[in-house]
Backbone and ligand atoms as CSV (ligand in chain L), in Angstrom:
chain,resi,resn,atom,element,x,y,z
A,1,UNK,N,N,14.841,-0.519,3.186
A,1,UNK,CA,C,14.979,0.111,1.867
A,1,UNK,C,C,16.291,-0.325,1.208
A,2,UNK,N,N,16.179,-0.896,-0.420
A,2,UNK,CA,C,17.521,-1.160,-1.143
A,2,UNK,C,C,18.719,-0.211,-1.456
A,3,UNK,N,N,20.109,-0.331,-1.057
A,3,UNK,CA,C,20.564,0.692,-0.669
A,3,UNK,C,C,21.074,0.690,-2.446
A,4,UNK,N,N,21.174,2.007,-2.635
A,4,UNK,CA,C,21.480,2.487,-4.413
A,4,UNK,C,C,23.395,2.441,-4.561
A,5,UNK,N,N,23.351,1.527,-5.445
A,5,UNK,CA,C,25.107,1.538,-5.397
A,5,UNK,C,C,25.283,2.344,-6.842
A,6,UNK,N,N,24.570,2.394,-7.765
A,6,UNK,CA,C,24.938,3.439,-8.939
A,6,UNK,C,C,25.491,4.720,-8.541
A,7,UNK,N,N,26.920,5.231,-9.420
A,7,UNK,CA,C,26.600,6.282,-9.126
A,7,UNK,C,C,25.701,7.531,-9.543
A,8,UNK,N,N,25.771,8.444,-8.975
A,8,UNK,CA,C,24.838,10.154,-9.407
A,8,UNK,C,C,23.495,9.153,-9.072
A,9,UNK,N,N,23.151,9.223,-8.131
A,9,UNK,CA,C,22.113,8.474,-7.694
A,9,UNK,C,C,21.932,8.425,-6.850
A,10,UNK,N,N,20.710,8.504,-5.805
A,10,UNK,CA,C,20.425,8.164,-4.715
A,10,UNK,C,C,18.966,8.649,-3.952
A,11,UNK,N,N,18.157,7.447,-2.786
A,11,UNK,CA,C,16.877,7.681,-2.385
A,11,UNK,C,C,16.461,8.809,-1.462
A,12,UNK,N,N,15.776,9.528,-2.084
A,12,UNK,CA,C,15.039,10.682,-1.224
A,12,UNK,C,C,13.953,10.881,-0.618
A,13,UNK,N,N,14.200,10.544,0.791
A,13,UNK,CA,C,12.498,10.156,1.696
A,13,UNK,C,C,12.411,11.316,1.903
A,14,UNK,N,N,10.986,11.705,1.667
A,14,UNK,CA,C,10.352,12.763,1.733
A,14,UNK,C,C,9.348,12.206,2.935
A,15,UNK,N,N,9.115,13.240,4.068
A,15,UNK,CA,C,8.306,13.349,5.147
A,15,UNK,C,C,6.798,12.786,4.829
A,16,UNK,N,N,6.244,12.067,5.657
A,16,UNK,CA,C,4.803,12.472,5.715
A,16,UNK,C,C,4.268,12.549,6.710
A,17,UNK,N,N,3.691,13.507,6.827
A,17,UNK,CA,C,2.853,14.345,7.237
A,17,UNK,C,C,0.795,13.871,7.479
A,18,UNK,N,N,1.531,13.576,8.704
A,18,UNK,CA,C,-0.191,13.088,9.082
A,18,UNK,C,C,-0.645,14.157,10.045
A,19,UNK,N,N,-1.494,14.520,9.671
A,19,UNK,CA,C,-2.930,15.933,10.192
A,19,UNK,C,C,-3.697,15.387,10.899
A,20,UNK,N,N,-4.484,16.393,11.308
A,20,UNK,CA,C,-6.137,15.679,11.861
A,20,UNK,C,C,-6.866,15.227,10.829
A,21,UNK,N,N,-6.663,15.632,9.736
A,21,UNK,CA,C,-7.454,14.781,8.566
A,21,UNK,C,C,-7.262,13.606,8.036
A,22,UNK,N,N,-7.990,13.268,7.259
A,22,UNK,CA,C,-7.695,11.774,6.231
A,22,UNK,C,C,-6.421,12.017,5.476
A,23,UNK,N,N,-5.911,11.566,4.712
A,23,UNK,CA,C,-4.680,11.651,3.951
A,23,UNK,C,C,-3.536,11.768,4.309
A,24,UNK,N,N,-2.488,11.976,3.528
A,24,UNK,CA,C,-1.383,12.329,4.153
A,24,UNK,C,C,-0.750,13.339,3.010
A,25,UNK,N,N,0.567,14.006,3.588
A,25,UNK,CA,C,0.831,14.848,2.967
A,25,UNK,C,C,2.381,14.609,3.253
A,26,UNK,N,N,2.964,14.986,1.789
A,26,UNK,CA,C,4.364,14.334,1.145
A,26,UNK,C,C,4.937,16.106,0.705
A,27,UNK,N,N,6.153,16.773,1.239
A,27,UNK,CA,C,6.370,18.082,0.474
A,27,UNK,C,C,7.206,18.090,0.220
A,28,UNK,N,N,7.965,18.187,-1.347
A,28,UNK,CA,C,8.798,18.883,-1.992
A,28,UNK,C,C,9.751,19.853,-2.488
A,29,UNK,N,N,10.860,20.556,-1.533
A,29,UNK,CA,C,11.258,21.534,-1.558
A,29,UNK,C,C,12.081,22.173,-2.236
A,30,UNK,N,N,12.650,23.129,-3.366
A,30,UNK,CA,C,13.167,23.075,-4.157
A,30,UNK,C,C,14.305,23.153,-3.187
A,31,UNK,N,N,15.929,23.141,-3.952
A,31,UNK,CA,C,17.159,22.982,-2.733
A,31,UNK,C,C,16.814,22.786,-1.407
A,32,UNK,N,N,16.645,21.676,-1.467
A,32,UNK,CA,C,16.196,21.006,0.304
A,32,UNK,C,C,15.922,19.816,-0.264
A,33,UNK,N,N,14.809,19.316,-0.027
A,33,UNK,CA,C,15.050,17.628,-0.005
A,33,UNK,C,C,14.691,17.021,-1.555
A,34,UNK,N,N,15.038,18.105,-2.228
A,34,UNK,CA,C,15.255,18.375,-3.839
A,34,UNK,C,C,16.866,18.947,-4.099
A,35,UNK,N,N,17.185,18.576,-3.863
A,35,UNK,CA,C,18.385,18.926,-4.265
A,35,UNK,C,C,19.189,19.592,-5.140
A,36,UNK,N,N,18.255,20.351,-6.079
A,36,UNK,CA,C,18.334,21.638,-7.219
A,36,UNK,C,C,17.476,22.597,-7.215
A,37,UNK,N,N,17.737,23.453,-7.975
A,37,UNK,CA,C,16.419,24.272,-7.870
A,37,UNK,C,C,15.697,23.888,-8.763
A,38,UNK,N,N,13.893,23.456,-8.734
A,38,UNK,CA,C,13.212,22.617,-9.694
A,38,UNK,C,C,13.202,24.069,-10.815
A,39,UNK,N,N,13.088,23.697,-11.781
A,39,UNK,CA,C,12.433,24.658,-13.013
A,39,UNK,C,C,11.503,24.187,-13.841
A,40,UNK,N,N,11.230,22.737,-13.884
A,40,UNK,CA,C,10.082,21.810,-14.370
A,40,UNK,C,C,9.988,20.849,-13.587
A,41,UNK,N,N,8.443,20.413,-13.814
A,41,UNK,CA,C,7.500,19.631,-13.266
A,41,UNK,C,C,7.153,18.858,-14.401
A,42,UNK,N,N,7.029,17.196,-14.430
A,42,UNK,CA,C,6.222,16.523,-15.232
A,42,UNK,C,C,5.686,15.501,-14.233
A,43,UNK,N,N,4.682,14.914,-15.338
A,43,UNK,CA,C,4.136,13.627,-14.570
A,43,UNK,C,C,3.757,12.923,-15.835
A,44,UNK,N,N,3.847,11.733,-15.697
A,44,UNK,CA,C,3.871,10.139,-16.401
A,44,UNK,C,C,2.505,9.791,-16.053
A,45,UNK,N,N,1.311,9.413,-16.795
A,45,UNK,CA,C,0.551,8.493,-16.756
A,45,UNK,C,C,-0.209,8.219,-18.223
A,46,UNK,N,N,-1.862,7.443,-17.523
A,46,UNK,CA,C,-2.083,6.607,-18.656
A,46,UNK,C,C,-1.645,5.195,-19.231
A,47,UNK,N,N,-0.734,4.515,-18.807
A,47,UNK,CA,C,0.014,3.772,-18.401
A,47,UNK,C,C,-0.620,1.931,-18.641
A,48,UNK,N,N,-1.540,2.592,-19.873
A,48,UNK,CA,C,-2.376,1.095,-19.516
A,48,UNK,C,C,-1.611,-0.195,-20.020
A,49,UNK,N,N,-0.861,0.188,-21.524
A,49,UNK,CA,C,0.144,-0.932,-22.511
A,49,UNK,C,C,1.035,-1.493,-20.980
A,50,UNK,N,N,0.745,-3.083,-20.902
A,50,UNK,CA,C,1.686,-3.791,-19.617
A,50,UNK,C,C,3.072,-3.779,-20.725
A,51,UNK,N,N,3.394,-3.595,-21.863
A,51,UNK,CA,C,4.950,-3.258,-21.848
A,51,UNK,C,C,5.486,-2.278,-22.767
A,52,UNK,N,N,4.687,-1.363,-21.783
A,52,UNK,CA,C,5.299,0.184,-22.048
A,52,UNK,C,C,6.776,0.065,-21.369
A,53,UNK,N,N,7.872,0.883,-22.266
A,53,UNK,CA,C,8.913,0.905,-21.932
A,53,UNK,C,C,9.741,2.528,-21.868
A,54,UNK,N,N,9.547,3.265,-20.804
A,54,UNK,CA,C,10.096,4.625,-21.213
A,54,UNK,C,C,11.244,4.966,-20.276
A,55,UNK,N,N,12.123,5.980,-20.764
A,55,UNK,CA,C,13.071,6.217,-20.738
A,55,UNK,C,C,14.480,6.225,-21.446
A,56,UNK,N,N,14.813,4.881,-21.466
A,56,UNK,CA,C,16.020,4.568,-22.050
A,56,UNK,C,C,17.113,5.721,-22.573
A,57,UNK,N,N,17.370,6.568,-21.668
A,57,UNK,CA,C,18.446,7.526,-22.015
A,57,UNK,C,C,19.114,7.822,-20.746
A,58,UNK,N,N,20.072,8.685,-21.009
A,58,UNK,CA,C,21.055,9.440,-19.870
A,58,UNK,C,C,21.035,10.760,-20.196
A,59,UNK,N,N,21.418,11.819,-18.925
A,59,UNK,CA,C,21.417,13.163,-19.850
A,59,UNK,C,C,22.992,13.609,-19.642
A,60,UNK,N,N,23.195,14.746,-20.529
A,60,UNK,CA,C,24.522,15.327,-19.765
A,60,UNK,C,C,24.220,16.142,-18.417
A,61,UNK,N,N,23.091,17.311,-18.692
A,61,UNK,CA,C,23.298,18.030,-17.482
A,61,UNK,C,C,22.429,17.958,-16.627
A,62,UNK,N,N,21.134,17.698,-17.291
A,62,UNK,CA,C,19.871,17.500,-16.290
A,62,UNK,C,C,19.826,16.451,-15.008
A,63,UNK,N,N,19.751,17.253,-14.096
A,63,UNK,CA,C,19.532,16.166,-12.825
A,63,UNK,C,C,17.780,16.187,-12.618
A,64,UNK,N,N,17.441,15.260,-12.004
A,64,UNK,CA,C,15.849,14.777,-11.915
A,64,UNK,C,C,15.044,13.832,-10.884
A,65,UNK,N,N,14.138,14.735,-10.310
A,65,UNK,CA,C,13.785,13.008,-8.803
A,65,UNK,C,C,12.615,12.819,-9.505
A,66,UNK,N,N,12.608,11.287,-9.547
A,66,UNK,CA,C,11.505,10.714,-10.199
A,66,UNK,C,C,10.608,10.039,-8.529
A,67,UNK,N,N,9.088,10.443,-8.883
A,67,UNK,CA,C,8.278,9.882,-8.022
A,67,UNK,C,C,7.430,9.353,-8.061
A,68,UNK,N,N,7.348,8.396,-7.779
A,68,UNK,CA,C,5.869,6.932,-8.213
A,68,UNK,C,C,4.246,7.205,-7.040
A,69,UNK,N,N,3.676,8.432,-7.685
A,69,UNK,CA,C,2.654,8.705,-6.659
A,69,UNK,C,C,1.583,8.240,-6.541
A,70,UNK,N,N,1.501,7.269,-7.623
A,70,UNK,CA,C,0.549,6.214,-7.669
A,70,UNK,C,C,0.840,4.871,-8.205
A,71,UNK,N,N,0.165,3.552,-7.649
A,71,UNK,CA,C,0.443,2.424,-8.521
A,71,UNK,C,C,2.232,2.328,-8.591
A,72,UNK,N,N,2.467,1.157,-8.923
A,72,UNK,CA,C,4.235,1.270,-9.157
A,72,UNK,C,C,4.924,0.506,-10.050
A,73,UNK,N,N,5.775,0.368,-10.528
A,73,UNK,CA,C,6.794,0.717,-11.470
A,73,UNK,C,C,7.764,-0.017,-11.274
A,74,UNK,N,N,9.310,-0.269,-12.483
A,74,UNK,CA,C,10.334,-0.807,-11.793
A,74,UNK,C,C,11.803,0.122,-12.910
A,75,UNK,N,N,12.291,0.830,-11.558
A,75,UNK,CA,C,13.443,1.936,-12.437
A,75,UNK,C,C,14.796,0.703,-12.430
A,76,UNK,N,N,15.300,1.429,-14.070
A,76,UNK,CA,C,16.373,0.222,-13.580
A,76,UNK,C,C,17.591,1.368,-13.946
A,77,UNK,N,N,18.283,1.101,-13.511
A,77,UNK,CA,C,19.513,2.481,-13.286
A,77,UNK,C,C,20.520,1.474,-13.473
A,78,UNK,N,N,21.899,2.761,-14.584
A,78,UNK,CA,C,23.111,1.668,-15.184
A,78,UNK,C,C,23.984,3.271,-15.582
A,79,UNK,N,N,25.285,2.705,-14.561
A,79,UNK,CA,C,26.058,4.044,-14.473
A,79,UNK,C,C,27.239,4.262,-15.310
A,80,UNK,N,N,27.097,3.126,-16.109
A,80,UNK,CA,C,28.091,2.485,-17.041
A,80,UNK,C,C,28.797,1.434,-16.783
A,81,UNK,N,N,29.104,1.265,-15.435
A,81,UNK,CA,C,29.744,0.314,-14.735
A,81,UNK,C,C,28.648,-0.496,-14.108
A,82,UNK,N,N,28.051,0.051,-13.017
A,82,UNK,CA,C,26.911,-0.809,-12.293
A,82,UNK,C,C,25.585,-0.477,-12.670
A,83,UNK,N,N,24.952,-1.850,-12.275
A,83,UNK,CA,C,23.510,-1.720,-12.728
A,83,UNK,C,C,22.877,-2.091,-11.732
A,84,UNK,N,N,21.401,-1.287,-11.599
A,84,UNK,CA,C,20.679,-1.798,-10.142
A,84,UNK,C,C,19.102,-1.160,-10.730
A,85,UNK,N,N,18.333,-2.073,-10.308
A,85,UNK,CA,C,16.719,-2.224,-10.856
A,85,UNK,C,C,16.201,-2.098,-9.295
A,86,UNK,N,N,15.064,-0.997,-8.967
A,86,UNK,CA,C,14.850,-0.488,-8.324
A,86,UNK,C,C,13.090,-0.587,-8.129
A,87,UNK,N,N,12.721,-0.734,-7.447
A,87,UNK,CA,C,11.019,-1.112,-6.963
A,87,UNK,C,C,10.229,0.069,-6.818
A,88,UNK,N,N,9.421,0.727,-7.182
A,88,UNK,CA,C,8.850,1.812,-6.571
A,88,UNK,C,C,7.553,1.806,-6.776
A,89,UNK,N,N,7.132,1.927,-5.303
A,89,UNK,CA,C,5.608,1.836,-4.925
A,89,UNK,C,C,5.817,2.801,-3.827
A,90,UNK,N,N,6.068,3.625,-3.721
A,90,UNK,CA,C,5.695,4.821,-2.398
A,90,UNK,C,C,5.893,5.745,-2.497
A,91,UNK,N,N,4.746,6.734,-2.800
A,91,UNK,CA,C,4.497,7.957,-2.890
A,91,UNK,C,C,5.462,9.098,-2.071
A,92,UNK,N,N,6.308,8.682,-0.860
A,92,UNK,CA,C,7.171,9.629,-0.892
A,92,UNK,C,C,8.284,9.113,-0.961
A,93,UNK,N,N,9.091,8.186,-1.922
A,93,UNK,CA,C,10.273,7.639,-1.976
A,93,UNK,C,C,10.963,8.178,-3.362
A,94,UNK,N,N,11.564,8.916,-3.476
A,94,UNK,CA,C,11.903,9.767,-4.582
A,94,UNK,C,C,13.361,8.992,-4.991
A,95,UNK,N,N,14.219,9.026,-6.060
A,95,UNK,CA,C,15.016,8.236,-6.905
A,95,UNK,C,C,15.994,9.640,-7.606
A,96,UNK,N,N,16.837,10.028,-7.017
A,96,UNK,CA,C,17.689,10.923,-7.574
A,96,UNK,C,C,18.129,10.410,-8.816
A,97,UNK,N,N,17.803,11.350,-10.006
A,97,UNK,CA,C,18.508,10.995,-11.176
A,97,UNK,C,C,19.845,11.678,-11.602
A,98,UNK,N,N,20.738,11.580,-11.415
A,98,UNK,CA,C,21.598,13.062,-11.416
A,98,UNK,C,C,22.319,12.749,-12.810
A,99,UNK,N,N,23.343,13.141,-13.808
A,99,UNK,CA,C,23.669,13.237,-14.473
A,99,UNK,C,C,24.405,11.950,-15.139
A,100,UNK,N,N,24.539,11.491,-16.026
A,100,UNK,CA,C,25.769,10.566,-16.862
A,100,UNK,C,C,24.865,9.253,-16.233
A,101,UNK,N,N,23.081,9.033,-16.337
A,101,UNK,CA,C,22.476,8.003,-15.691
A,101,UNK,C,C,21.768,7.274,-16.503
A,102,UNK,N,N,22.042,5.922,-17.079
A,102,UNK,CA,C,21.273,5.740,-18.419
A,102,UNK,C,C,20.320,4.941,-16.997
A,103,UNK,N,N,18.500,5.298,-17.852
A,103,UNK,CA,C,17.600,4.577,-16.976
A,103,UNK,C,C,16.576,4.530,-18.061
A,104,UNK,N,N,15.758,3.293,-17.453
A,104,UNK,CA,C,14.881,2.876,-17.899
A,104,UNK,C,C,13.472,2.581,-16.948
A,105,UNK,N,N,12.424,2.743,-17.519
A,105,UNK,CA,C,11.220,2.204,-16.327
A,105,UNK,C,C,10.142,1.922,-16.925
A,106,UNK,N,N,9.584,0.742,-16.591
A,106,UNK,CA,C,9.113,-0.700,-17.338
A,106,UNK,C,C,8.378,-1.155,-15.765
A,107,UNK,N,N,7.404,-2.429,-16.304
A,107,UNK,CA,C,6.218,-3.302,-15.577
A,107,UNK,C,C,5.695,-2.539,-15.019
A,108,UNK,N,N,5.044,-1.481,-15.407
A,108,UNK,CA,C,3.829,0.057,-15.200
A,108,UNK,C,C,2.937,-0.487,-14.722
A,109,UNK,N,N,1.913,-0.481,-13.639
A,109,UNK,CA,C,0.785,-0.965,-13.031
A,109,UNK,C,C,0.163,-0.098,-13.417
A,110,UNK,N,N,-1.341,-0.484,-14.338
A,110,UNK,CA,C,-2.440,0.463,-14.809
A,110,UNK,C,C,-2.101,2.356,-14.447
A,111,UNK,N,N,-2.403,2.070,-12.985
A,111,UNK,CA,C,-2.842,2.992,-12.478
A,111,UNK,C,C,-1.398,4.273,-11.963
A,112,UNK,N,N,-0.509,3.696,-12.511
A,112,UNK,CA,C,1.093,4.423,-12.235
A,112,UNK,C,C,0.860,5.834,-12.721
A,113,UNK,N,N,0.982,6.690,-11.766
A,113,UNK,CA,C,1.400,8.009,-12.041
A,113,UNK,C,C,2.848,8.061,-11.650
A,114,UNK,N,N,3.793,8.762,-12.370
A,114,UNK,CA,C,4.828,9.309,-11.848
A,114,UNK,C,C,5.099,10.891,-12.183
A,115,UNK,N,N,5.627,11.545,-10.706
A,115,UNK,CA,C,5.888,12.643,-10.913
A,115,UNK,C,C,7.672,13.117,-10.723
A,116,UNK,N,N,7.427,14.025,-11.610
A,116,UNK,CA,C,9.200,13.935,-11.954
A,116,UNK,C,C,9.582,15.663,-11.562
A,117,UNK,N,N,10.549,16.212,-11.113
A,117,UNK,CA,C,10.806,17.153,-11.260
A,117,UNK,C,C,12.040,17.492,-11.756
A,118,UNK,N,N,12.455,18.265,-12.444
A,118,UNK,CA,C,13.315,18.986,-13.363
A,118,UNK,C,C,14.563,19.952,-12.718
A,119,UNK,N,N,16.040,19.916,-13.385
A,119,UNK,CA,C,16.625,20.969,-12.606
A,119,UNK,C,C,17.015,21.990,-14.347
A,120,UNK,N,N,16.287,21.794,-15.122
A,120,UNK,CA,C,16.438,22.443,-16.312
A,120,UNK,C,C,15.153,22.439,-17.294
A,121,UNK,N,N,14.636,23.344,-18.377
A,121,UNK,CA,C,13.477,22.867,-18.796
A,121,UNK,C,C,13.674,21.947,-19.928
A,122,UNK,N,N,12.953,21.793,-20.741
A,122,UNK,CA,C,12.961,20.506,-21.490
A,122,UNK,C,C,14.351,20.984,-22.705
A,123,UNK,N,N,15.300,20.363,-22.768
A,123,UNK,CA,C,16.234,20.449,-24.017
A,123,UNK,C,C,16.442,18.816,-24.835
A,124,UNK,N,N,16.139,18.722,-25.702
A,124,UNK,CA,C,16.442,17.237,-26.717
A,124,UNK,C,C,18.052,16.789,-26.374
A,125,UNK,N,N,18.629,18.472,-26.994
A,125,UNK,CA,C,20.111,18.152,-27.000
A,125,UNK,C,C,20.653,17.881,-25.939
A,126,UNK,N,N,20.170,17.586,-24.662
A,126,UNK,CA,C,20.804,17.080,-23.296
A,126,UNK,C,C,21.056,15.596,-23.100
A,127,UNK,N,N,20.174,15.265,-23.932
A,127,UNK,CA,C,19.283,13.684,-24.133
A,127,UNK,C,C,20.698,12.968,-24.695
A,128,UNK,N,N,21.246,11.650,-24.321
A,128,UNK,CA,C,21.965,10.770,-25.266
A,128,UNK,C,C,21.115,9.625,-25.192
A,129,UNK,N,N,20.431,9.282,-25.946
A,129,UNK,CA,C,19.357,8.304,-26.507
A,129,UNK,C,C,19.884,7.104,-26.990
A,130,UNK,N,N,20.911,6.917,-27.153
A,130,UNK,CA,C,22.069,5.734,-28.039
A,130,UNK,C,C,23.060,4.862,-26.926
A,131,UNK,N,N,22.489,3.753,-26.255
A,131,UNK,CA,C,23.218,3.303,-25.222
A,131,UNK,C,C,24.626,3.078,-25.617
A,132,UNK,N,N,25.539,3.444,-26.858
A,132,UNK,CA,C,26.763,3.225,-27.146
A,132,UNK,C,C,27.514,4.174,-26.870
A,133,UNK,N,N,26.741,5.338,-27.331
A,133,UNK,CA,C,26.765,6.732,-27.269
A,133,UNK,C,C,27.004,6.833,-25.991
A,134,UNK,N,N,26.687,6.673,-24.936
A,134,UNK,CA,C,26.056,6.430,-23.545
A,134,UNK,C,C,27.887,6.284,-22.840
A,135,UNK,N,N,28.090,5.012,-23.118
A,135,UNK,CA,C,28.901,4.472,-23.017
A,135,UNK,C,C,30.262,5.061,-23.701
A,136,UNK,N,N,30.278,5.873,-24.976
A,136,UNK,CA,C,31.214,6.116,-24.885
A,136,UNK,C,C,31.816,7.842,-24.177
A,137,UNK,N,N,30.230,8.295,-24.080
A,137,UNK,CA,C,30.280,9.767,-23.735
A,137,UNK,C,C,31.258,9.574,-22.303
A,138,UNK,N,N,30.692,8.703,-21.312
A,138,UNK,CA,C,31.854,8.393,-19.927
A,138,UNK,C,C,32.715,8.445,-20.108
A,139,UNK,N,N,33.436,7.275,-20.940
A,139,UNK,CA,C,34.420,6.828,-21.208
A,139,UNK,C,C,35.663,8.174,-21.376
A,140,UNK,N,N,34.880,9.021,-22.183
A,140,UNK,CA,C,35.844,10.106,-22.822
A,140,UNK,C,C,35.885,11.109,-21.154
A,141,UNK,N,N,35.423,10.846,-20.686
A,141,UNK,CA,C,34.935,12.272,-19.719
A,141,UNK,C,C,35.364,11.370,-18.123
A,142,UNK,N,N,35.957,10.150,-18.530
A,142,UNK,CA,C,37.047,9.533,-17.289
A,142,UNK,C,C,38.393,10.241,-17.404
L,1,TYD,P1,P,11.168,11.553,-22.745
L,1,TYD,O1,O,11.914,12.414,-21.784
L,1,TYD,O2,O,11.965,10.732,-23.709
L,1,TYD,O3,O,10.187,10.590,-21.923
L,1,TYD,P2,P,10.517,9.323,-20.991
L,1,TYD,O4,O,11.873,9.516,-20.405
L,1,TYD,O5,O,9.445,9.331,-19.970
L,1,TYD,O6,O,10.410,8.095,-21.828
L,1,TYD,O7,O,10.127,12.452,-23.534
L,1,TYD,C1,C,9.259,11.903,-24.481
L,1,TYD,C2,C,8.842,13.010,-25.438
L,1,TYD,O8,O,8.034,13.966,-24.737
L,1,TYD,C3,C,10.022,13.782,-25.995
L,1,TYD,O9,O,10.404,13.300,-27.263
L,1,TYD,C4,C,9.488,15.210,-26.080
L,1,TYD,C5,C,8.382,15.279,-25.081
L,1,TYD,N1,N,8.718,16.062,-23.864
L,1,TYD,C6,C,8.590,17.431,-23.890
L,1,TYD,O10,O,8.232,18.048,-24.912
L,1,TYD,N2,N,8.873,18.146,-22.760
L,1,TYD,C7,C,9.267,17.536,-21.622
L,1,TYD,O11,O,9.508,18.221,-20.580
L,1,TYD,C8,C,9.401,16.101,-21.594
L,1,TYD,C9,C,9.838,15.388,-20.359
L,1,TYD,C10,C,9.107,15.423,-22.747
C-alpha cells in the first residue's frame, strides 16, 4: 500500500470479515476506525461522463473518509505544500480527509460508487472552492 505523505491525511484499513457465507463484510465505526463521530453519510455514483471531475475544494472544519465501494477512482490530495494522487479500488481502504485538504477525484470507472462519511452535516460555508483562496487560507493560519 502507497504510504500518504500529505498532511491531515491518512489510509484506513477497515477489517474484512469473511463468514460462512458468500461475501464479505467491511464495518465502520464511528470514533474507532472512523476517527470522528460520523453525523453524515453520502455516497457518489452514476458516474458514467469518463471526465467527470468532483471535488476540487478543501474544508476548514469538516474531516471525512472517503470509500471506493465499487469500481475505482483516482483521489489526488494537495496540502499546500505536497501533492500525492492516490489509486482506489478496495472496498475497505478508506482515505482520511481531515481538514486544510484541497482534493480532487477524477478517471471514475462506470460503475464507481463512493461512500463518504461526514464529521459535520452539510455546511457551503466550510467549503473553500477557490484554489488561491486555498492557498492563502494556510498561509495565514501558519
Ligand atoms: P460537493 O461536496 O461539492 O461534491 P463533490 O465534492 O463530490 O464534488 O457537493 C456538490 C453539491 O451537492 C453541493 O453544491 C451541494 C450538494 N450537497 C448537499 O446538499 N449536501 C451534501 O451533504 C453534499 C455532500 C452535497
Amino acid at each position: 500500500m502507497e504510504k500518504i505523505k500529505v498532511k491531515n491525511c491518512k489510509i484506513i484499513e477497515l477489517p474484512i470479515i469473511k463468514d460462512a457465507h458468500d461475501g464479505l463484510i467491511s464495518v465502520a465505526n464511528s470514533m474507532d476506525n472512523i476517527p470522528f463521530e460520523i453525523k453524515r453519510t453520502y455516497y457518489i455514483y452514476g458516474l458514467y461522463n469518463p471526465y467527470a471531475i468532483r471535488g476540487m475544494h478543501a474544508h476548514k472544519k469538516l474531516q471525512q473518509v472517503v470509500f471506493c465501494i465499487n469500481g475505482s477512482f483516482n483521489l489526488s490530495l494537495d496540502d499546500g505544500a505536497k501533492k500525492q494522487d492516490y489509486y482506489m479500488d478496495k472496498p475497505n481502504i478508506g482515505i482520511y480527509l481531515g481538514i486544510e485538504l484541497w482534493h480532487t477525484m477524477k478517471n471514475f470507472s462506470q460503475d464507481c460508487i463512493l461512500l463518504i462519511f461526514a464529521s459535520e452535516y452539510y455546511n457551503e460555508s466550510d467549503y473553500i472552492r477557490n484554489y488561491d483562496q486555498f492557498v492563502k487560507y494556510i498561509e495565514t493560519k501558519k
